[in-house]
C-alpha positions in Angstrom: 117.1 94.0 104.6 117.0 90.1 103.0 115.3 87.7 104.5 118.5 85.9 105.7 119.9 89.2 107.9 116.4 89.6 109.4 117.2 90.0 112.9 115.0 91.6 115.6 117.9 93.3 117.8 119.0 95.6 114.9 115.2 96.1 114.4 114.3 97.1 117.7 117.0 99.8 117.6 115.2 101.8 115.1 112.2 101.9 117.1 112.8 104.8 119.6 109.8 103.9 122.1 111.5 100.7 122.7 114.4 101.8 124.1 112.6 102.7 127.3 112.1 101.4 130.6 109.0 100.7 132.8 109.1 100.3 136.2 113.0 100.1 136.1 112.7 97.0 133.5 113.4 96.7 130.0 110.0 97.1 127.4 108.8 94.5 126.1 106.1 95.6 123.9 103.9 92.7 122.9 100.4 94.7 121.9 101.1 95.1 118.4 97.7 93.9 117.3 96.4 97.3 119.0 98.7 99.7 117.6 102.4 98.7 116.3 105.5 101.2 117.2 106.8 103.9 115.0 110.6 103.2 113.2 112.4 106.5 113.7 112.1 107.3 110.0 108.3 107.7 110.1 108.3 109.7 112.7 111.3 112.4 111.5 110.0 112.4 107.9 106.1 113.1 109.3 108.4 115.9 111.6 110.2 117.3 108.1 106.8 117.4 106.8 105.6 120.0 109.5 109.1 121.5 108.7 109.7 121.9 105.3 106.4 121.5 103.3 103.6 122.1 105.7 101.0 123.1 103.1 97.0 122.0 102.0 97.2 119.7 99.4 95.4 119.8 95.9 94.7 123.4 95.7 97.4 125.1 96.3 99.7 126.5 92.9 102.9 127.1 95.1 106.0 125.1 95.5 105.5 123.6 98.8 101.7 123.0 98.0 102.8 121.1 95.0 105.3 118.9 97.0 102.9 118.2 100.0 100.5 117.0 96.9 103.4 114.8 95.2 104.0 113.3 98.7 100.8 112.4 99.5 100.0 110.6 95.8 103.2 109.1 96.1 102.2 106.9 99.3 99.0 106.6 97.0 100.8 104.6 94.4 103.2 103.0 96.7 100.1 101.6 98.6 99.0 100.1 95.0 102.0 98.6 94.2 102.0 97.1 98.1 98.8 95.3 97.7 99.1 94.8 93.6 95.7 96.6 92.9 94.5 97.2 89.4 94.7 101.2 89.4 96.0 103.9 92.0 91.9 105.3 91.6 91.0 102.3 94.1 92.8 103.3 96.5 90.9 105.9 99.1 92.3 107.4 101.9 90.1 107.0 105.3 91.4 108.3 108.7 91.1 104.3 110.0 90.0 100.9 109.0 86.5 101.3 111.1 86.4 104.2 109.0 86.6 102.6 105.7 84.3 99.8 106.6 81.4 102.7 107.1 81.8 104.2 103.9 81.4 100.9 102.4 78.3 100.5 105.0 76.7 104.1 104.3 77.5 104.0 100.2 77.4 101.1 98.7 75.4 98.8 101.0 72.7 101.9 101.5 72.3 102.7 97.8 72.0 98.6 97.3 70.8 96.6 99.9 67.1 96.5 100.2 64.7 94.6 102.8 65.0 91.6 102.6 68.8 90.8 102.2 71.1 89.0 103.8 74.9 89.8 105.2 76.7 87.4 106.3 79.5 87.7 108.9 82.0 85.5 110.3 82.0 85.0 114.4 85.6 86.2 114.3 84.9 89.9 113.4 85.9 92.7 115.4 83.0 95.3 116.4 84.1 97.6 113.5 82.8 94.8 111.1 80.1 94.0 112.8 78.3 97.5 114.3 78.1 99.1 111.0 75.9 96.0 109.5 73.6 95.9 112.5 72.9 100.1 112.1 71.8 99.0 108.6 70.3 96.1 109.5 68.1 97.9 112.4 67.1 100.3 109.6 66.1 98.3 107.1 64.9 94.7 107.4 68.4 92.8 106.9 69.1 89.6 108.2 72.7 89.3 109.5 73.9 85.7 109.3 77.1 84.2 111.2 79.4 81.9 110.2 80.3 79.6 113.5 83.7 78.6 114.9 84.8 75.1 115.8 86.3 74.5 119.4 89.8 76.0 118.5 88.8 78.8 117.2 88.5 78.2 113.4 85.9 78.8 111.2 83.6 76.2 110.8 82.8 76.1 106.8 80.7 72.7 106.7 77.8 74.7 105.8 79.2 77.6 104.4 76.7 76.8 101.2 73.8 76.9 103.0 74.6 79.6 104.9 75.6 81.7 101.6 72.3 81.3 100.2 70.3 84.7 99.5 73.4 86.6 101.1 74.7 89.9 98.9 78.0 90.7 101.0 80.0 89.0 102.7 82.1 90.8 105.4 85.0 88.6 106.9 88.5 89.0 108.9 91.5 87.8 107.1 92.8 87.3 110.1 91.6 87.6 113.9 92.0 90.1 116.2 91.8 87.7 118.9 92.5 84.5 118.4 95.1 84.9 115.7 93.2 82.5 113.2 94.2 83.1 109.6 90.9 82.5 107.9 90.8 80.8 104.4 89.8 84.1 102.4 90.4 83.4 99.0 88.4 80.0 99.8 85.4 82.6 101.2 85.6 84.9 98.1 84.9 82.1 95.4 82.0 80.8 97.2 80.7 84.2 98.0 81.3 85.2 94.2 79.3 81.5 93.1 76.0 82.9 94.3 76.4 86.7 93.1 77.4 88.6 97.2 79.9 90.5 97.5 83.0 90.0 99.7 84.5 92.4 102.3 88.0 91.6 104.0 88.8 93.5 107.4 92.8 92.9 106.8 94.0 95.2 109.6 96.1 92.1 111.1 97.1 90.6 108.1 98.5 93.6 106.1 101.4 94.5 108.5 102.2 90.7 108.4 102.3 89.1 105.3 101.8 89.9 101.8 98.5 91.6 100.4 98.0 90.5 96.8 94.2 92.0 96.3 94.2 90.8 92.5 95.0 87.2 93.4 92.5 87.7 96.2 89.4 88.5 94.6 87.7 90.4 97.3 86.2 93.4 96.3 86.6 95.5 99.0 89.6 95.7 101.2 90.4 97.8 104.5 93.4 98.3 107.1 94.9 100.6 109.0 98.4 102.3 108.6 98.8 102.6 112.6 98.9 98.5 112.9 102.1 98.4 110.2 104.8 100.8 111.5 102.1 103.7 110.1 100.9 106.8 112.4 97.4 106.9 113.5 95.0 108.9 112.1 95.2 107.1 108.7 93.4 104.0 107.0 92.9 102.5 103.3 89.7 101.4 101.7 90.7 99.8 98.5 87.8 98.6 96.2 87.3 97.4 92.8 87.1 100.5 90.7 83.7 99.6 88.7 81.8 99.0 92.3 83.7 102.5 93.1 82.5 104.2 90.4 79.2 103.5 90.7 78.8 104.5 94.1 77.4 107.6 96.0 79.8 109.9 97.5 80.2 108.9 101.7 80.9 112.9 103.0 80.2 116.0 101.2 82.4 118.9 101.1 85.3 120.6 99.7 87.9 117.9 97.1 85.3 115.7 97.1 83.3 117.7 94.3 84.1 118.7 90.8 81.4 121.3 90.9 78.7 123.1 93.1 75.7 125.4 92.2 73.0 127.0 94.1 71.1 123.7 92.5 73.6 121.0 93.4 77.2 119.5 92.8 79.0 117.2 90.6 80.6 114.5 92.2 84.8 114.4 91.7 86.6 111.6 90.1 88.2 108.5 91.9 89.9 108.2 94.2 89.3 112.1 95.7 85.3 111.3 95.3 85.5 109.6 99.2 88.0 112.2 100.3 86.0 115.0 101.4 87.8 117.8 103.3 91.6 118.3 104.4 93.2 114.6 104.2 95.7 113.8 107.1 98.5 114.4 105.1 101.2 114.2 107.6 99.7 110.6 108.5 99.4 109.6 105.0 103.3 110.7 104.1 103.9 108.7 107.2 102.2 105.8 105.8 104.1 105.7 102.9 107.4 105.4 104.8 106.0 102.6 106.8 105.0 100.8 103.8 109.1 101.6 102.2 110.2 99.9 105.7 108.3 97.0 105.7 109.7 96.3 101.8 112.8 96.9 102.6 112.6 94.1 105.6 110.1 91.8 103.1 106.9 90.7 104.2 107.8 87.1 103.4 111.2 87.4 106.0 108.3 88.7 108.3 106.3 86.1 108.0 108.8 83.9 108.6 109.9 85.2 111.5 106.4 85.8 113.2 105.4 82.0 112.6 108.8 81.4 114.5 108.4 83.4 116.9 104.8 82.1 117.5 105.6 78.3 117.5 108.7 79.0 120.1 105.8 81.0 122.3 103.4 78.2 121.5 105.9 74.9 122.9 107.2 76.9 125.3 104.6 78.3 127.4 102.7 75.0 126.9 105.6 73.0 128.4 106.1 75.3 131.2 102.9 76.0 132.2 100.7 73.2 131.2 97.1 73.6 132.3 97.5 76.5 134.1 97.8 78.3 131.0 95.4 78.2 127.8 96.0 79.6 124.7 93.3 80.1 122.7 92.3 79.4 118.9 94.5 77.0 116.5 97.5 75.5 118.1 99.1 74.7 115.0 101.1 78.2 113.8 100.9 77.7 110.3 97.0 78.3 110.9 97.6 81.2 113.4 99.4 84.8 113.2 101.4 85.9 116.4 98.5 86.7 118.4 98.0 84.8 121.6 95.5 84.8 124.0 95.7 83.7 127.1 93.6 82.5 129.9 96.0 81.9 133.1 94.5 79.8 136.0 91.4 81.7 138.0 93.5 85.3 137.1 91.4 87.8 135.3 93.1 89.1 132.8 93.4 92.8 133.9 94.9 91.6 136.9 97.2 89.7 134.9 98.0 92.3 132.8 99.0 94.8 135.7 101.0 92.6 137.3 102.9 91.5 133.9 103.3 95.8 133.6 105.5 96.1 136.7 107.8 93.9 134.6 107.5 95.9 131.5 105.7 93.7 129.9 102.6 95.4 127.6 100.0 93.0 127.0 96.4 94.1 126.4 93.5 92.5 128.5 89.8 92.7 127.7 87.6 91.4 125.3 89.3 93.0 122.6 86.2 94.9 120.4 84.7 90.9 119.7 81.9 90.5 122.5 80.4 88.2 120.3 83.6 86.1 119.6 84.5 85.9 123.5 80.7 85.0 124.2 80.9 82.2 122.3 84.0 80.6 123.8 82.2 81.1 127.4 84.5 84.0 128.3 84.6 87.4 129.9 88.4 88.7 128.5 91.4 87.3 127.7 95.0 88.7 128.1 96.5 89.0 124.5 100.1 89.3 123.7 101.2 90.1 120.1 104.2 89.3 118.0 105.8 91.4 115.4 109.1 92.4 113.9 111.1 94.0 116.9 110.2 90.9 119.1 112.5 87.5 119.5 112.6 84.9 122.2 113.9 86.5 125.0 110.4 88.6 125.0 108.9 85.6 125.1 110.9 84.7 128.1 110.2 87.8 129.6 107.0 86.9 129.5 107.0 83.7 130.8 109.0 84.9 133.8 106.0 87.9 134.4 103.5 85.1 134.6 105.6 82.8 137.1 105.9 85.7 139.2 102.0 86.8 138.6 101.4 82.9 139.8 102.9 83.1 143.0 100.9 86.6 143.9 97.3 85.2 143.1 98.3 81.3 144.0 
């Protein structure tokens, strides 16, 4: 699908769930940032999978063992060609993004990081890239640093030098969860690199929306989730650089993840399977791979595109129609911002706002979406987020729009 036949109606078709109704209205999904939908053909090949070639993978010397295995180190490769890493060995299968970040948390920084140290963290992170630092930093003495936000939700880098100094990783959101900010990653990377830390990108809501180039990024580790980009649950990537791999401990012990075992000890497998102790999901992981073959097919540029359309309609719009009433928060330009928009409407909380935008089928999540610390700082409780992706176009928007009129009039 080129860029200039991208259009959302024939999308939405090929997402099954979206044909439904809710409360005798139309769908409109707009929670994408939680968990995108399925396109039909992920969920019939993970189907044929359970079919035609349910078998273990790795071990097996029979046909439909040996397919299951192709299958699953096909999406392996396709993932390395999707985010242009150096070698199909850096790229390590995790059952989620939260999981990925741990490993990195309980194997590298464990076998590294020694009292004393510093991490620094951005005030944008979600609680998966924040938690596992402060477990290490309440066992060890670990100073966690944070990197503070100007009033519309940006990072604020004035001091980013200062704040640098002593640090050995760097952990940092390419883009936010909540606010939609597109951080300046690259930017972060270099500076991190000048004074010897390492950097670590949460990318779980910038993978499924534009492209993922981690050679031209420079970060050296690298984590998202499959069930954010037309992908299943169930299934994550870690990708790393394959010297910092190599040289670190094994995160679970068990069977695949060993080359040998005696009575005495074991020998550690190669990369990637090293981090992949026990049965993988493999249905989830041949799901992935189709996900990743749709979104090329569409082009992550034509999706882009789209999104920071989509977002600057639902950015003028809702504005002009709603004025102060309605706040949107973080950067109001959208080339700063991904199609994540949350809202503050009037005195409403936002779980009130969200039920009453459900009897109109609108899905919108409400809460303080896993960043405490984030909503803390901007002197809030919970927002109500609604997020854009590839099967959405205007008339959600307007759908929207019409839900919060109608929520206006039952808390005015």
């Amino acid at each position: 699908m080129s860029k200039s036949i991208f259009d959302p109606q024939v999308i939405k078709k090929e997402f099954p769930l979206l044909e439904r109704s809710v409360n005798d209205n139309p769908i409109v999904y707009l929670d994408s940032a939680a968990t995108s939908q399925k396109p039909i053909e992920v969920i019939e090949r993970m189907n044929d999978y359970y079919k035609e070639i349910n078998a273990n993978v790795h071990r097996g010397a029979y046909h439909i063992a040996e397919l299951a295995t192709e299958e699953v180190e096909e999406t392996r490769r396709k993932v390395h060609r999707f985010i242009n890493s150096n070698s199909e060995k850096e790229i390590i299968f995790t059952k989620n993004a939260t999981e990925a970040i741990n490993l990195v948390s309980y194997s590298w920084a464990r076998s590294q990081l020694t009292d004393g140290d510093v991490i620094l963290l951005s005030s944008l992170e979600h609680h998966s890239n924040i938690v596992p630092w402060q477990q290490l930093s309440s066992e060890r003495d670990i100073e966690i640093r944070w990197i503070p936000i100007t009033h519309d939700g940006q990072l604020d880098l004035d001091n980013i030098d200062e704040l640098l100094k002593g640090v050995k990783l760097l952990c940092v959101t390419a883009v936010s969860n909540a606010l939609g900010t597109i951080n300046p990653v690259k930017k972060l990377v270099e500076a991190a690199h000048k004074v010897g830390a390492l950097c670590l990108v949460d990318a779980c809501q910038s993978t499924p929306h534009f492209e993922t180039d981690v050679t031209d990024l420079g970060a050296d580790f690298i984590a998202f989730s499959g069930h954010k980009m037309c992908g299943p649950t169930g299934i994550g990537v870690l990708w790393g650089r394959l010297e910092i791999l190599e040289n670190m401990p094994p995160f679970l012990g068990g069977g695949e993840m060993i080359l040998n075992v005696t009575s005495d000890g074991f020998t550690a497998n190669e990369l990637p399977w090293k981090f992949e102790a026990g049965t993988p999901p493999i249905a989830e992981i041949i799901g992935l791979g189709v996900a990743i073959s749709y979104l090329e097919k569409i082009g992550m540029g034509a999706i882009r595109e789209h999104e920071q359309k989509l977002t600057s309609y639902a950015l003028q719009m809702l504005n002009d129609r709603f004025g102060n009433d309605l706040v949107i928060h973080g950067p109001q330009n959208p080339i700063d911002r991904s199609g994540v928009l949350s809202l503050s409407y009037r005195d409403v909380h936002p779980h009130d706002l969200s039920q009453v935008l459900d009897q109109y089928g609108v899905c919108v999540r409400a809460g303080h979406h896993c960043c405490k610390p984030l909503m803390k700082l901007m002197g809030l409780n919970a927002t109500a987020r609604a997020s854009l992706y590839i099967y959405n176009d205007e008339s959600d928007i307007d759908v929207l729009a019409d839900a919060i009129n109608e929520a206006g009039k039952i808390f005015a």
